[in-house]
N, C-alpha and C positions, 0 to 999 in steps of 0.2 A: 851682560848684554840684555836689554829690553827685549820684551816682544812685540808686534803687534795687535793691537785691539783686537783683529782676526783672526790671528792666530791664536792668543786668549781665547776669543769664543769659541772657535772649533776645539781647541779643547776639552773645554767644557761643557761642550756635546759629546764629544766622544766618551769623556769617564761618565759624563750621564747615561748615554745608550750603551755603558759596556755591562752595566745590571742585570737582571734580571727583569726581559719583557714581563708586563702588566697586560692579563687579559680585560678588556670592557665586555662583561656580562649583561648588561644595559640593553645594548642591539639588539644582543642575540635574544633576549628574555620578549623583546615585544616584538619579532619577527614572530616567536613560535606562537604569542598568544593571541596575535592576528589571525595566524594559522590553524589555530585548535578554535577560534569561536566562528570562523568561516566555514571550518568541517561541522560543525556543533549546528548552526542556523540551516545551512544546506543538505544536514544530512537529511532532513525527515520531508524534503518535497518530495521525493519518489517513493509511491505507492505501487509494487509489482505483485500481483498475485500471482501464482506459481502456474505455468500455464500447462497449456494437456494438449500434444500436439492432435488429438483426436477431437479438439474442439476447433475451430472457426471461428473468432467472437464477429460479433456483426459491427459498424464502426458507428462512433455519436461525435458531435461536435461539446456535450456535455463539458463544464469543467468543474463537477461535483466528483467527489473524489471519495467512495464508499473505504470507512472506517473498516479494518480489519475483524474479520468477524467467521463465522462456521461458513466452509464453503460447499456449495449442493452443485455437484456436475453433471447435466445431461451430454451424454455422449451418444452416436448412433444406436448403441447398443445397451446402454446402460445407466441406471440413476445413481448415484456415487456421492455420498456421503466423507467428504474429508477423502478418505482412501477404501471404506469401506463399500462395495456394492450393494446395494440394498434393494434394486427394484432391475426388473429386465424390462427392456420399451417392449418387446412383442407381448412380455405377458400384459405387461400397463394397460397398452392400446386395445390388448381383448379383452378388458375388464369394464362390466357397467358402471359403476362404483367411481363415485368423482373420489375422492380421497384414494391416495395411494396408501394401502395398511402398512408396508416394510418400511416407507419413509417415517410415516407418522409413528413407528413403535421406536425408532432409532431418535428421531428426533424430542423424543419425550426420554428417553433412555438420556441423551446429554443433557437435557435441559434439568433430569431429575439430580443429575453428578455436579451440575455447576450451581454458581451460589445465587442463595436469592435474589432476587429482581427488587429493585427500589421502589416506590410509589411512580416517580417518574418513569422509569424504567417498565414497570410494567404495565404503566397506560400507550407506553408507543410498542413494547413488545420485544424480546430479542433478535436483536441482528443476524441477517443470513444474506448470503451473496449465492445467487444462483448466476452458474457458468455453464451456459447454453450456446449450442450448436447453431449459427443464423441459420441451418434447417431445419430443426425445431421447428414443429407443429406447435400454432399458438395455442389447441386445446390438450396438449400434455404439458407446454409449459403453466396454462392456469389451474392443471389439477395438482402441479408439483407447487404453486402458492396458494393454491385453496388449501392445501396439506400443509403447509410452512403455518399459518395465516391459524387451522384450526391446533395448532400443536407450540402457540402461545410467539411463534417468529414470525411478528408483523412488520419489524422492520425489512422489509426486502429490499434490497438491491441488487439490479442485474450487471453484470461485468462486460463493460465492451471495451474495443478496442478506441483508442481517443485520436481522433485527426481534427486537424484545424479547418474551421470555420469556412467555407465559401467566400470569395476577395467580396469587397461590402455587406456581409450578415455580420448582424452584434450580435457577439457570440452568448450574451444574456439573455434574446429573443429567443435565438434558435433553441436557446437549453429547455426554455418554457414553453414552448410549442410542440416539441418531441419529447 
């Protein structure tokens, strides 16, 4: 007894799919490597300095984004080096003496442990992020960069908090005017 053509081919689907499934690794291989070069490009836009709820930063429209570098904290109470304490604001403020001495001994104390500065490098100066209180007194915050400034860290930048722009400011005037 013949069969039909149909029935033939069902057949011959079924002893084909009674095998062993075949994984396609294909898919799966450019799914992940879409996904690891998405993590890869995205990870490095966010820039978080580690914040101190004892500070308040004041907010900029700025979209300059300060390179990771020695962090300087004025807090109400205190000049803070990385984690170290170095200067008291009441003694600072009772002192005639534009330069802060505790700052400036710690700051040349890292500067003597890290490695040398390049030609380049040490015509603009080592980098420092000072994180100040928006109550901050401007004349203890310019004694704490006169002190940065004579202790070879010219690159200053100050840390704020970043909010968007006012509806019609370009945001590239405003960065230049403030």
């Amino acid at each position: 007894m013949s069969t039909s053509p149909r029935a033939r081919r069902m057949a011959r689907n079924h002893k084909r799919m009674a095998g062993q499934p075949k994984l396609n690794l294909v898919a799966l291989m450019d799914i992940f490597t879409i996904l690891v070069l998405f993590l890869i490009v995205n990870n490095g836009d966010v820039e978080v300095l580690q914040s101190d709820r004892n500070i308040t930063l004041p907010e900029s429209v700025s979209e300059h984004k300060p390179e990771l570098a020695l962090t300087i904290k004025i807090t109400s109470d205190d000049v803070i080096v990385e984690d170290l304490t170095v200067e008291r604001i009441d003694t600072v403020l009772a002192q005639p003496e534009m330069l802060l001495t505790g700052l400036g001994e710690e700051l040349q104390r890292r500067a003597s442990l890290a490695s040398p500065l390049s030609e380049q490098e040490e015509a603009v100066g080592r980098p420092v992020i000072i994180m100040g209180d928006q109550g901050t007194p401007y004349a203890l915050l310019k004694r704490v960069m006169a002190t940065c400034a004579q202790s070879g860290y010219r690159d200053i930048s100050l840390a704020v908090n970043s909010k968007p722009p006012a509806p019609g400011v370009n945001p590239a005037l405003a960065s230049q005017e403030g």
